[in-house]
C-alpha positions in Angstrom: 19.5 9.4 47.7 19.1 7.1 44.7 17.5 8.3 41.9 14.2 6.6 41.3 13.4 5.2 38.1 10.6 6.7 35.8 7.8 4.2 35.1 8.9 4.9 31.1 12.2 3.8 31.9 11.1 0.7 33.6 8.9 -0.5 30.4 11.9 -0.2 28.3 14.0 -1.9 30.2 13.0 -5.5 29.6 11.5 -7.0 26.6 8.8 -9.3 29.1 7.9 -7.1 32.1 5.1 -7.5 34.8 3.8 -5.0 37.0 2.5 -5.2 40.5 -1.2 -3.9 40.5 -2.2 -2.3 43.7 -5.8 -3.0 45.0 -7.7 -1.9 48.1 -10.8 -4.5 47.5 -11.3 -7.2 45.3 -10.6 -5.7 41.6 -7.0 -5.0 41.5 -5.6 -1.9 39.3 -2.6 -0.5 38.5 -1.2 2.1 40.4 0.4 5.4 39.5 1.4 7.8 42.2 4.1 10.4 42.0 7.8 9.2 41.7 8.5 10.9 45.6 5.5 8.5 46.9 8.0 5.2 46.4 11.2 3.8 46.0 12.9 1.6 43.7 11.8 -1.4 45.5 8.5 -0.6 45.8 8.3 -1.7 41.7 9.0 -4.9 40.8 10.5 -5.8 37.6 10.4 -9.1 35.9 11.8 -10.4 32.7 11.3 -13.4 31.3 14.2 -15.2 32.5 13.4 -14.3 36.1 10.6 -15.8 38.1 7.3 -16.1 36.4 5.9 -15.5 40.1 6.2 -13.8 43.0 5.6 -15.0 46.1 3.2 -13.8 48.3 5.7 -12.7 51.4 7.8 -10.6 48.4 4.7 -9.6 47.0 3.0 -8.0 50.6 6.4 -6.6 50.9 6.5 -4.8 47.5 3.2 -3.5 47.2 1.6 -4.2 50.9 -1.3 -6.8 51.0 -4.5 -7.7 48.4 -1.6 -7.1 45.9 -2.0 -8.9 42.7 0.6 -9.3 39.6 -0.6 -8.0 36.1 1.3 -8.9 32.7 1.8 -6.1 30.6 2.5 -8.1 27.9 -0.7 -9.0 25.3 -1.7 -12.9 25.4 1.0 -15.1 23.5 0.5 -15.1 20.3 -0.9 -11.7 19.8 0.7 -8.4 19.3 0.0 -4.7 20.4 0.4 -1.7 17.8 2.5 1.3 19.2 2.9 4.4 16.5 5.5 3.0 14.6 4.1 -0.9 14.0 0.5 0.6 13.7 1.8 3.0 10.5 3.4 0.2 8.9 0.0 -2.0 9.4 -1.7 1.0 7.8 0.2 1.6 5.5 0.4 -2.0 4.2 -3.9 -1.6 4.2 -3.3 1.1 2.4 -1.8 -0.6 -0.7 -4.4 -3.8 0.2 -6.8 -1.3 -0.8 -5.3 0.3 -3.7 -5.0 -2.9 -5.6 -8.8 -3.7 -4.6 -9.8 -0.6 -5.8 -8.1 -0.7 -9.4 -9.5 -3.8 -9.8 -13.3 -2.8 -9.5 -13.5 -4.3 -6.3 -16.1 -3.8 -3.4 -15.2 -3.6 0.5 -17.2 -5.4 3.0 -16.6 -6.5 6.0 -18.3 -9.0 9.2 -17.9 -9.9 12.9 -14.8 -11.2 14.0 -17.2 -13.6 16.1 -19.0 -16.1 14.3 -21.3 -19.0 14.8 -19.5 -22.9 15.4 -21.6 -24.3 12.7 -19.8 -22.1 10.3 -16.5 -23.3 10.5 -16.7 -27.0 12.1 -16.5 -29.3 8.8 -15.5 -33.3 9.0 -12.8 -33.3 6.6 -10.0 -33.9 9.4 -8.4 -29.9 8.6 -5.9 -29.1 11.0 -7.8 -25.6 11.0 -10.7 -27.1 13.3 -8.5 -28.3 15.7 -6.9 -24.9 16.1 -10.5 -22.9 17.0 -10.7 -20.3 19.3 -14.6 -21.4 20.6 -16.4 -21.3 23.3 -20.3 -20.9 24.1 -21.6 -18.0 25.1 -23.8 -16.4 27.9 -26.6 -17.0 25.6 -25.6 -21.0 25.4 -24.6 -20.5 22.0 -21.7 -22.0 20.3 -19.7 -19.1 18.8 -16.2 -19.1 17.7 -13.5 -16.1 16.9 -13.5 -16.7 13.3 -10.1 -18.6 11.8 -10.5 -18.0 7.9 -12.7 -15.4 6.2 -14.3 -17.2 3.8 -17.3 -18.6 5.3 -18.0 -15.3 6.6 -18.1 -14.2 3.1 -20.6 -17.1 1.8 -22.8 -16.7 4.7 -22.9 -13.3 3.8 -23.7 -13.9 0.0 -26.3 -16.2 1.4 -28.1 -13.4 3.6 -27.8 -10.7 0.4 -29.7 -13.3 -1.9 -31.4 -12.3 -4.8 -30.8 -8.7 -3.9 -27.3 -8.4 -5.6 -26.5 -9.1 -8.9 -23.4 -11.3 -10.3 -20.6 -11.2 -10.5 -20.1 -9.8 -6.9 -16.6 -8.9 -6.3 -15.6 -8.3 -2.8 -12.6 -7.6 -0.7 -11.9 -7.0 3.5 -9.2 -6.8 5.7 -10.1 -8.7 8.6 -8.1 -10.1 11.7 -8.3 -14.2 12.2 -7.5 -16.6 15.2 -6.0 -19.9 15.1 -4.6 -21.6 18.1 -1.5 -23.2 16.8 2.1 -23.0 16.8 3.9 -20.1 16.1 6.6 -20.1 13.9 7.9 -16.8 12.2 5.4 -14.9 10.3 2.9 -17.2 12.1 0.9 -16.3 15.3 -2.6 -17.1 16.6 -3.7 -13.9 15.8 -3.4 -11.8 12.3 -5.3 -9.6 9.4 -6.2 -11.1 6.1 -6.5 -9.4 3.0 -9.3 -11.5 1.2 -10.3 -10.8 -2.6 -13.2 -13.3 -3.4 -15.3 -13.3 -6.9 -18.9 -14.9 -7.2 -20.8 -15.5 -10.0 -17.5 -16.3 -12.4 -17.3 -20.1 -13.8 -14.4 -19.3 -15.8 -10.7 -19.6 -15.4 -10.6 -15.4 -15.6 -11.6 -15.4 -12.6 -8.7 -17.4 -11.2 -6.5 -14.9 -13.1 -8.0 -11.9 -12.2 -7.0 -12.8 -8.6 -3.3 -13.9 -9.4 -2.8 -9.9 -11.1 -3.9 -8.8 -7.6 -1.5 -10.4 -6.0 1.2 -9.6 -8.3 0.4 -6.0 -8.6 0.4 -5.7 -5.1 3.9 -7.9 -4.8 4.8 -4.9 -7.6 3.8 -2.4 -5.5 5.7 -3.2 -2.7 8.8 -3.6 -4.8 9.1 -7.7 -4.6 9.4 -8.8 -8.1 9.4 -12.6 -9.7 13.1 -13.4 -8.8 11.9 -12.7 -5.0 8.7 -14.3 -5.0 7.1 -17.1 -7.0 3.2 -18.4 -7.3 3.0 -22.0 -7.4 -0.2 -23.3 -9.4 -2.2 -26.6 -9.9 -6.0 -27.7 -9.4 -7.5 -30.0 -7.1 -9.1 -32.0 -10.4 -5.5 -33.2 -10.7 -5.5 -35.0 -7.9 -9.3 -35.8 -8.6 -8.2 -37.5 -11.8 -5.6 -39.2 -9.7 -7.9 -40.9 -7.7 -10.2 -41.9 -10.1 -8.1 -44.0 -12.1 -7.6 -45.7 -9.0 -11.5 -46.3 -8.3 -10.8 -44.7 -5.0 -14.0 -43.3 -3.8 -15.7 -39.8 -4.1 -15.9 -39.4 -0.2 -12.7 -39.8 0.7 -11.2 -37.3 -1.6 -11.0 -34.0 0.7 -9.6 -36.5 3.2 -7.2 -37.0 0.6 -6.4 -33.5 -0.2 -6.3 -32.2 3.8 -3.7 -35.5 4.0 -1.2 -34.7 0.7 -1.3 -30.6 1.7 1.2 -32.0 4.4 3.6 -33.0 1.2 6.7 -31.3 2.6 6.0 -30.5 5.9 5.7 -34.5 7.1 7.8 -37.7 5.4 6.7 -39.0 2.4 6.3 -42.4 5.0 4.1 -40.3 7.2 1.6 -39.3 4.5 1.6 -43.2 3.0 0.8 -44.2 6.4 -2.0 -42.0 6.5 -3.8 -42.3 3.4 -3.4 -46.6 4.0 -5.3 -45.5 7.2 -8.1 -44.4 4.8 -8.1 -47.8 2.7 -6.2 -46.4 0.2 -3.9 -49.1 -1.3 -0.4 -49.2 -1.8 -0.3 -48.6 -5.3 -2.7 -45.7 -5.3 -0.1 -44.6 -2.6 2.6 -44.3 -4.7 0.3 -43.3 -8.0 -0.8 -40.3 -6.1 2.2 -39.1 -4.8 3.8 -39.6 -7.8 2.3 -37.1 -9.8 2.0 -34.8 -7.5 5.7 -34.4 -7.8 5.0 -33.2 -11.4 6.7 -29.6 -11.9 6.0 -30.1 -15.6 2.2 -28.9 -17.1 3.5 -30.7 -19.9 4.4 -33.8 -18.3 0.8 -33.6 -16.5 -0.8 -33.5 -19.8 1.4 -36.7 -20.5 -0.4 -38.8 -17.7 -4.0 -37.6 -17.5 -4.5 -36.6 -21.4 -5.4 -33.5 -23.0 -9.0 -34.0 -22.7 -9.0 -33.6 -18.5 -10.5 -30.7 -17.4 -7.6 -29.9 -14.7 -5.7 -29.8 -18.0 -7.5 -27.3 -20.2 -8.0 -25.3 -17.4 -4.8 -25.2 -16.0 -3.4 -24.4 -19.8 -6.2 -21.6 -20.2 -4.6 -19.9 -16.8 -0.7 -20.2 -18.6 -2.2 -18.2 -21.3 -4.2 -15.8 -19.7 -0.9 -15.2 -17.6 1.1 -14.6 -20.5 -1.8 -12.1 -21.9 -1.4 -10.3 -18.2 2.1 -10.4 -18.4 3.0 -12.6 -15.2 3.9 -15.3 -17.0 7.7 -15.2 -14.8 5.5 -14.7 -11.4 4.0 -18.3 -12.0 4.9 -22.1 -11.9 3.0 -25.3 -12.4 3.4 -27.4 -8.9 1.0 -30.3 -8.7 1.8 -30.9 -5.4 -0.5 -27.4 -4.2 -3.5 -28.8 -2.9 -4.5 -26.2 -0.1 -5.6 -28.0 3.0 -9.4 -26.2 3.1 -12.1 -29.0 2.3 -14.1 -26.2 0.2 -11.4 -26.1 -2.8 -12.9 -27.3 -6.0 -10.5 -26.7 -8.7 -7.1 -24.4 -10.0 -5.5 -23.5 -6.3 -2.5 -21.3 -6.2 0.1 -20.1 -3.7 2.8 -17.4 -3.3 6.3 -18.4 -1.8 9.2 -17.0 -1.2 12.2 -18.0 -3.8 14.5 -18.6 -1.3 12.6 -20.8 0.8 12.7 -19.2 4.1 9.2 -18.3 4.8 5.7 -20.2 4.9 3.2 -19.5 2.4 3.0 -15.7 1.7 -0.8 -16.0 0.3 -3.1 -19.1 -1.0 -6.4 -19.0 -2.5 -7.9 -20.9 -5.9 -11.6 -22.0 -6.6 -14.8 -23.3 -4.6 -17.6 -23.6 -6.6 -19.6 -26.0 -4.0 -19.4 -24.3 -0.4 -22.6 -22.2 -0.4 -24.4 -25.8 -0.5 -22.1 -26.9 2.7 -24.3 -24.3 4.1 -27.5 -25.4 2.9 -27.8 -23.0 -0.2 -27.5 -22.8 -3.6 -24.0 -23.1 -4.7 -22.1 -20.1 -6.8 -19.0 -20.3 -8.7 -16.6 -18.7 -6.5 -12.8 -18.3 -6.2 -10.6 -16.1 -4.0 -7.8 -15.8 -1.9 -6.3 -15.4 1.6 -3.2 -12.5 2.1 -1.8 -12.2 5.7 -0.6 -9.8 6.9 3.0 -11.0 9.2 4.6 -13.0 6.3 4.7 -10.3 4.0 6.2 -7.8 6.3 8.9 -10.3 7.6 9.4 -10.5 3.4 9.9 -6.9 3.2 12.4 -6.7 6.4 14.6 -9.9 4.6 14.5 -7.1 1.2 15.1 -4.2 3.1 11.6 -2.6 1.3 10.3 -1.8 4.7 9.2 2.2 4.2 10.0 5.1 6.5 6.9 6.0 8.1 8.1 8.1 11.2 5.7 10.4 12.4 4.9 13.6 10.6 3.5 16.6 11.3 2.7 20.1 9.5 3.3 22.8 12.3 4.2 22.7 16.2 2.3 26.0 17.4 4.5 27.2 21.0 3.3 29.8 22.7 6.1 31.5 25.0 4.3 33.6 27.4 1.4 31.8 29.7 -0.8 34.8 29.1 -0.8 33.4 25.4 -2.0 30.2 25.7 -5.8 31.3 24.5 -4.3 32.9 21.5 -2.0 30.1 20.5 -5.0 27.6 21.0 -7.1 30.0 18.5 -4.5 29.8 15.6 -3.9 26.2 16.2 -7.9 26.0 16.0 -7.7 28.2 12.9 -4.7 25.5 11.0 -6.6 22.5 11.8 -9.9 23.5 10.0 -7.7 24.4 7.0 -6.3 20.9 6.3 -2.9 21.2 8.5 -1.5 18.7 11.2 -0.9 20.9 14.6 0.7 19.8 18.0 0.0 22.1 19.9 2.7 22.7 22.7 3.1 24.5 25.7 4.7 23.9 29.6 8.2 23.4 27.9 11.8 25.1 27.3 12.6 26.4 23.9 15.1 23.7 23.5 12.7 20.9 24.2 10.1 22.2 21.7 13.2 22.4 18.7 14.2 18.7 19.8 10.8 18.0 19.7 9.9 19.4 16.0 13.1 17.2 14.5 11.7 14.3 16.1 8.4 14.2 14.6 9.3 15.9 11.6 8.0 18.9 12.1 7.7 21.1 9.1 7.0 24.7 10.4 7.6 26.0 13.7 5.1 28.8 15.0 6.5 30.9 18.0 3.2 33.0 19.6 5.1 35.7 21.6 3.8 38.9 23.2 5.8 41.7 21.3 4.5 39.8 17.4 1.2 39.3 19.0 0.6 43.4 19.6 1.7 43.7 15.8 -1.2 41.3 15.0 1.6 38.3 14.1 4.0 35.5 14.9 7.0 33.9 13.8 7.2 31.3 11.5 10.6 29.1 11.4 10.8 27.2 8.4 12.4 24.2 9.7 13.7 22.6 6.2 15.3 25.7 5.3 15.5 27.3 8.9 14.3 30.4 7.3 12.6 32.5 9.9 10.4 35.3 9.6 7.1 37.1 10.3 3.5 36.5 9.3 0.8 38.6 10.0 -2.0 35.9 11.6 -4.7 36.4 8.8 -2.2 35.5 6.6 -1.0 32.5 8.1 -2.2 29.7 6.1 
């Protein structure tokens, strides 16, 4: 008889697999029963070169009829956490936090679903074509949110006079964006934001730009790995005034020459002529936006500008921080959110083989998008999947197996009540316990190695009359006896 295959054994076995579900009404589910109640071919197995489908015949003959198929896999785009992907996603929180924390900063944190109204803006961003929204039971428009920000400001909005400036606030949030996935891009992800209100000055800016490098730090990335490019969106404001093109087209503009680099430099003139823009403010725009050179900015638009001084301010502050080799003038960095207002920044990787690691920079007008008040305000967006892609490409990626203080095994049945007591007894003190029982000697030592087991505590009947067990040390494989009041 063929041995049947165990329903672990069947997950592993493909990357894409689908399971039948069994159902005796409507609502399908999916079965379990013990390995002797089917065969093999009572299972089917598909990966994702096979068949997307059954059909119904193979199906009834599988599974018998009312079957239905269910995909184990999550929707595409998103991603399930087993152990090992969930510590690393914890531990890289961990260090979001750290760095939020020794900068003075406050965590908050809102519903992943938000009103429409908050995100729907007329500035042509590629961002409100890519909504996940819908309306609800209720008949309301709601939408899973795509950025963080808004959240923040409507949140600013409802806190009002009751908190004082400047606020500084951080959260770790997850955001959804239908697009196309590329590496270290998926319609699904957590952002790290860091956002400062009530801050007019360029400190703020540069507060925000340590963050990021202390965390880069932190992680063991330093400036020949990862650069931050640097520029304002009154460069490009300047730009356009000296053109006489008008105020209201100018986050058109900016959403239009973010694509610098990802579209032909024929595709964006085409774009902004669309706008009325005319052929020489074409090639006046796009031609200092090729400036690498703070310097040779200062050349064009004087001294005097305010994109200038600010920009210069920033350089200094850097070299007073010392990240002065993290950062680089780019005037092509324009950010492709309407609500920027002035310095914008983003971190790259030096070698080029990754999107945008982190963006962020100033937006002193978005509260009155939303009918308030406006606040200075500046901030920035970290993801979460480009960063770890990063770390694989430096091999910085951490060993977080799974750890544990002591396995407690008792080897007698009649001890089971007695090993659950001293389990009981390790827990309350602080220690991490499995607690193990139902298995061979041999099993429970394999076991301990594979989690890391420090300690080893063997409940058997002849140390339990003396009031004890035995303690193997599983470092030093030092074994020996400890009396159970002393077992700490």
């Amino acid at each position: 008889m063929s041995a049947v295959p165990s329903l672990r054994h069947l997950l592993l076995l493909r990357p894409r697999l689908r399971f039948i579900a069994l159902s005796t009404s409507s609502s399908p589910f999916l079965s379990y029963a013990p390995s002797h109640h089917f065969s093999p071919s009572s299972l089917r197995v598909l990966s994702s070169s096979s068949s997307p489908t059954l059909t119904q015949e193979e199906a009834d003959e599988a599974v018998g009829k009312g079957s239905s198929l269910i995909d184990v896999n999550p929707p595409r785009g998103t991603r399930d956490f087993p152990p090992d992907d969930m510590r690393l996603r914890n531990w890289l929180f961990q260090n979001f936090r750290e760095i939020s924390r020794i900068l003075s900063f406050e965590e908050v944190d809102f519903p992943v679903l938000e009103s429409e109204a908050l995100f729907i803006r007329k500035a042509g961003e590629e961002i409100t074509q890519q909504l996940y929204n819908f309306e609800d039971k209720g008949g309301r428009r709601v939408v899973l949110r795509p950025e963080i920000t808004p959240s923040l400001a409507r949140l600013v909005i409802k806190q009002g006079k009751s908190v004082s400036l400047p606020l500084k606030w951080f959260t770790i949030g997850q955001c959804w964006r239908y697009e196309r996935m590329t590496r270290g891009r998926r319609r699904e992800h957590y952002q790290w934001n860091m956002d400062i209100f009530g801050v007019s000055k360029v400190r703020g800016e540069a507060e925000l730009i340590q963050a990021i490098v202390l965390l880069f730090e932190r992680l063991g990335i330093n400036s020949s790995d990862v650069g931050i490019r640097v520029s304002s969106r009154k460069v490009l404001q300047a730009v356009l005034q000296m053109y006489a093109i008008p105020d209201n087209l100018f986050t058109q503009v900016c959403v239009i020459v973010d694509k610098l680099g990802k579209i032909t430099r024929e595709e964006i003139e085409k774009e902004l002529l669309s706008l009325g823009v005319s052929i020489q403010a074409v090639n006046g725009i796009i031609e200092v936006l090729s400036l690498k050179s703070l310097s040779k900015l200062e050349e064009v638009l004087g001294s005097e500008e305010e994109a200038v001084s600010e920009l210069k301010k920033l350089f200094s502050l850097a070299e007073s921080y010392g990240y002065a080799d993290w950062i680089c003038f780019d005037a092509s960095v324009v950010r492709g959110l309407a609500y920027y207002t002035g310095i914008v920044f983003e971190a790259f990787d030096r070698e080029g083989k990754l999107r945008a690691i982190c963006g962020g920079g100033r937006y002193d007008r978005l509260l009155s998008t939303f009918g308030s008040e406006d606040i200075p305000a500046c901030g920035f967006g970290f993801g979460d999947a480009v960063i770890v892609e990063l770390l694989k490409d430096k091999g910085l990626l951490p060993d977080l197996a799974h750890r544990v203080d002591d396995i407690v095994f008792p080897l007698d049945e009649v001890l089971d009540g007695t090993a659950s007591r001293i389990a009981s007894s390790l827990r309350k003190k602080g220690r991490s316990v499995d607690l193990v029982e139902d298995k061979r000697l041999k099993w429970v030592f394999k076991h301990a190695e594979r989690i890391g087991a420090s300690r080893l505590i063997l409940v058997g009947n002849s140390e339990w009359e003396r009031g004890a067990v035995r303690v193997k040390n599983l470092s030093t494989r030092e074994e020996f006896e400890v009396k159970i009041d002393e077992l700490v």
